[in-house]
C-alpha positions as CSV (number, residue, x, y, z in Angstrom):
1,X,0.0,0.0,0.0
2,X,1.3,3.0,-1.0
3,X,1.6,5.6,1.8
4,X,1.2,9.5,2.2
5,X,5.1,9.8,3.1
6,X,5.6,7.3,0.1
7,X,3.8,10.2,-2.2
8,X,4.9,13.3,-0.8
9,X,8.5,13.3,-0.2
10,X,10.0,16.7,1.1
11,X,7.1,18.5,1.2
12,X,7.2,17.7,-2.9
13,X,4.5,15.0,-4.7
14,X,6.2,12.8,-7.4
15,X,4.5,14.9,-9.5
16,X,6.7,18.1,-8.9
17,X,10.1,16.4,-8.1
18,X,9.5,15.0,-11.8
19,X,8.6,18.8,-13.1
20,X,11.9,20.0,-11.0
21,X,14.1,17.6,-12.6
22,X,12.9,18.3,-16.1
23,X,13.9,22.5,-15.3
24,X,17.4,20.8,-14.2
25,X,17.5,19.2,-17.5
26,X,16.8,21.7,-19.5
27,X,18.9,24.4,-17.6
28,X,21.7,21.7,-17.6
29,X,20.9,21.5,-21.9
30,X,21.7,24.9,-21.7
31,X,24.9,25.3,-20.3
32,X,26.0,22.3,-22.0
33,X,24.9,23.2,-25.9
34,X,26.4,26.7,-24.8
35,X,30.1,25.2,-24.1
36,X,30.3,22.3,-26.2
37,X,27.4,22.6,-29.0
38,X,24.2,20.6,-29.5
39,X,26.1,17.9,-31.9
40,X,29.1,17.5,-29.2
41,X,27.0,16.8,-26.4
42,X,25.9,14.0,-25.1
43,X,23.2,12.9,-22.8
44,X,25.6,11.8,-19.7
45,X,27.0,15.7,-20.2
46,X,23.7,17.2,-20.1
47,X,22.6,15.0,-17.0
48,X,26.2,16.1,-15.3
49,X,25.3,19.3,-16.5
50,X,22.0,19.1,-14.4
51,X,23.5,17.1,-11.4
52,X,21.3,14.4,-12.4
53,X,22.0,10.6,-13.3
54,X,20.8,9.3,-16.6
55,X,18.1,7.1,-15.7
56,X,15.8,10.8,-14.9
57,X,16.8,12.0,-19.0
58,X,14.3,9.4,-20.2
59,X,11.6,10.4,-17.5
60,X,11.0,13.7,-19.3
61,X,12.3,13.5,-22.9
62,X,12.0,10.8,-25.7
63,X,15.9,12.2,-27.0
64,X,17.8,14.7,-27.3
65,X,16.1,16.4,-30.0
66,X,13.0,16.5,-27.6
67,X,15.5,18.4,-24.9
68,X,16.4,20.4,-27.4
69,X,13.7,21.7,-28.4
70,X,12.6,22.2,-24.6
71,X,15.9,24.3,-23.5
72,X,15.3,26.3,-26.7
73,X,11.8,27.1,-26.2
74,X,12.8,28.0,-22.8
75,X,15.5,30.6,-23.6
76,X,13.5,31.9,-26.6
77,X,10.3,32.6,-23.7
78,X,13.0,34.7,-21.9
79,X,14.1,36.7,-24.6
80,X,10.9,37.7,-25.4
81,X,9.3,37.8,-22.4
82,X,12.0,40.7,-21.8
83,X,11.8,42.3,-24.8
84,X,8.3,42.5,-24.6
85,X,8.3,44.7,-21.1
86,X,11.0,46.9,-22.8
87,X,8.8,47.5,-25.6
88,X,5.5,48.2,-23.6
89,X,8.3,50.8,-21.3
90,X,9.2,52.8,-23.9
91,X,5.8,54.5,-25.5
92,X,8.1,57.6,-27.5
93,X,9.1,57.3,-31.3
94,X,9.5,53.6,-32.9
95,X,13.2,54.9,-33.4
96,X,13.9,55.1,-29.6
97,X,11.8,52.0,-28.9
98,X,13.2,49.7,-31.9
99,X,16.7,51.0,-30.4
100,X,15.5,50.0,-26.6
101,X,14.3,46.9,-27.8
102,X,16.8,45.7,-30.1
103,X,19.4,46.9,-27.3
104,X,18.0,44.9,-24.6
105,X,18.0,41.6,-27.3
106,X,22.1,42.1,-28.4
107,X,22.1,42.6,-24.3
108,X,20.2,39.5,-23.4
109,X,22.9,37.7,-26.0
110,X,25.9,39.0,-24.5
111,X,24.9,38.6,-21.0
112,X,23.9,35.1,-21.3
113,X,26.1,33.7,-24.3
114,X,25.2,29.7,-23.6
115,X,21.6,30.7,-24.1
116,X,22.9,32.8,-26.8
117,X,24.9,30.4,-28.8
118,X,21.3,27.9,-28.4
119,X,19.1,30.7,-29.6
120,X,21.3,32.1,-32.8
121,X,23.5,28.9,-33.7
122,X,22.5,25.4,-32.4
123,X,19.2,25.5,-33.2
124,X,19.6,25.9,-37.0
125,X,19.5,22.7,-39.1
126,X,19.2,20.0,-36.7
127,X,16.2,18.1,-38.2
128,X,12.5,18.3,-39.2
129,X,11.0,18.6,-36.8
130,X,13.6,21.4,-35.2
131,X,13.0,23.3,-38.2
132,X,9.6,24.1,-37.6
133,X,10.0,24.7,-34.1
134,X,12.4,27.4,-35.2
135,X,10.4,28.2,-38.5
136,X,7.8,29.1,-35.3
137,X,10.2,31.8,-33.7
138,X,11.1,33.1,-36.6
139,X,7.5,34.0,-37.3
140,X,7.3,35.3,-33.4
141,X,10.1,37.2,-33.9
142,X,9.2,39.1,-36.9
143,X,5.8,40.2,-34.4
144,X,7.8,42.1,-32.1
145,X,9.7,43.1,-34.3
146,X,6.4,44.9,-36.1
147,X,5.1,45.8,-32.7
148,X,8.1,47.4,-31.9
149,X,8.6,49.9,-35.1
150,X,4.6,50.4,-35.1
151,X,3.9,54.4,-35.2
152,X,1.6,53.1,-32.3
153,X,2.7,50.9,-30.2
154,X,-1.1,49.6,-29.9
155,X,-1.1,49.0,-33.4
156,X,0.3,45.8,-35.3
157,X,1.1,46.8,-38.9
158,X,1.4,43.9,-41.4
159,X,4.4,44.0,-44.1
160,X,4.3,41.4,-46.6
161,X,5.5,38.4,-45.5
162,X,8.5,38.0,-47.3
163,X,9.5,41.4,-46.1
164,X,9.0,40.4,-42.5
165,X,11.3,37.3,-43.1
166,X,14.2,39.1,-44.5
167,X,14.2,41.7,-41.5
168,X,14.2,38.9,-38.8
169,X,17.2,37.2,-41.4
170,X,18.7,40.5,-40.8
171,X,18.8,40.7,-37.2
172,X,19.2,37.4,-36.5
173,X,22.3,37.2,-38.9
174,X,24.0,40.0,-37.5
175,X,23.3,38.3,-34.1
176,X,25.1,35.2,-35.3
177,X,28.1,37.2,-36.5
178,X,28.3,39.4,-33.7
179,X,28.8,36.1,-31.7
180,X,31.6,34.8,-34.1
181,X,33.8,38.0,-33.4
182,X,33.3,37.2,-29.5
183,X,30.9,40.7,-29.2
184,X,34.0,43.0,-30.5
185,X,31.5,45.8,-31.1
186,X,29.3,47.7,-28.5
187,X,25.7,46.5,-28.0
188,X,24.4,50.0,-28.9
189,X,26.6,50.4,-32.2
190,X,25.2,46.7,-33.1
191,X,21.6,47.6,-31.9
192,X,22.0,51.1,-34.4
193,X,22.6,48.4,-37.6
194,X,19.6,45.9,-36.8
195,X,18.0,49.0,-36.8
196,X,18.2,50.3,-39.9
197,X,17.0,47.2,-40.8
198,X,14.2,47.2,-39.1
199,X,12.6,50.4,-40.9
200,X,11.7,48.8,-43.5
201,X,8.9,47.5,-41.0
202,X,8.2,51.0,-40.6
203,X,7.7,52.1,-44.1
């Protein structure tokens, strides 16, 4: 018979010592795709990573595709979860807001450059079903993006498609070369490019 203590171990069901070891995972997947790269890393790093043994990587995640997709989700949540309040903070000129807000996203890169290296690098060409996970904040991206260079920042203006795509190319390009170079420019002088960009969303 199972009992209550049996259940509920440190004040924590089954349930939520499951949940917590998933977040290890994934924060471990992080740090580990960070330092070595998704295709260098294995699952016994990202379960050292996470101070975890490997039996709990199969509890949560069918591989390491799976995992990836969850640390990557995860990051891109942060991102725009931030870039979102900086957007909503800054009610002036789309110029000074797309500057705020692409300044806060080159910040968020240098600041955290294992989440960085997952968001801009690993992610890209892993597989099918990867793809359209990223395909997904692609199309995300290019929304904030429009909300941020919107005359009103109540107002969502819709450029054609393909237009939207090349901006977020744009950004996210100059992202992934500002990486390479190990951030050798300022965040405001690489914010000031993305940004002429990102007029075109404007227009």
């Amino acid at each position: 018979m199972t009992t209550a203590r049996a259940r509920n171990y440190a004040g924590l069901s089954a349930e939520e010592r499951r949940l917590a070891r998933r977040e290890r995972l994934i924060e471990g997947a992080i740090r580990a795709y960070g330092e070595l790269g998704y295709r260098n890393t294995t699952v016994k790093a990202v379960c050292e990573a996470a101070g975890l043994t490997e039996r709990y990587f199969y509890e949560s995640f069918a591989n390491s595709e799976a995992l990836l997709v969850a640390a990557f989700e995860t990051v891109s949540r942060r991102v725009f979860n931030c870039l979102e309040e900086v957007r909503k903070e800054h009610s002036g000129p789309a110029e000074e807001r797309g500057h705020a807000v692409l300044r806060a996203y080159y910040q968020i890169l240098k600041d955290e450059p294992d989440g960085a290296r997952l968001f801009v690098i690993e992610i890209a060409r892993v597989g099918p079903a990867v793809d359209a996970v990223w395909a997904g904040l692609l199309q995300q991206f290019g929304d904030v993006l429009a909300r941020m260079m919107a005359p009103d920042s109540d107002i969502k203006p819709k450029p054609g498609e393909l237009v939207r795509a090349g901006v977020v190319g744009g950004v996210v390009q100059i992202a992934k070369e500002w990486i390479r170079s190990g951030y050798a420019r300022s965040v405001d002088a690489v914010a000031a490019d993305a940004l002429k960009i990102c007029r075109v969303l404007a227009a």
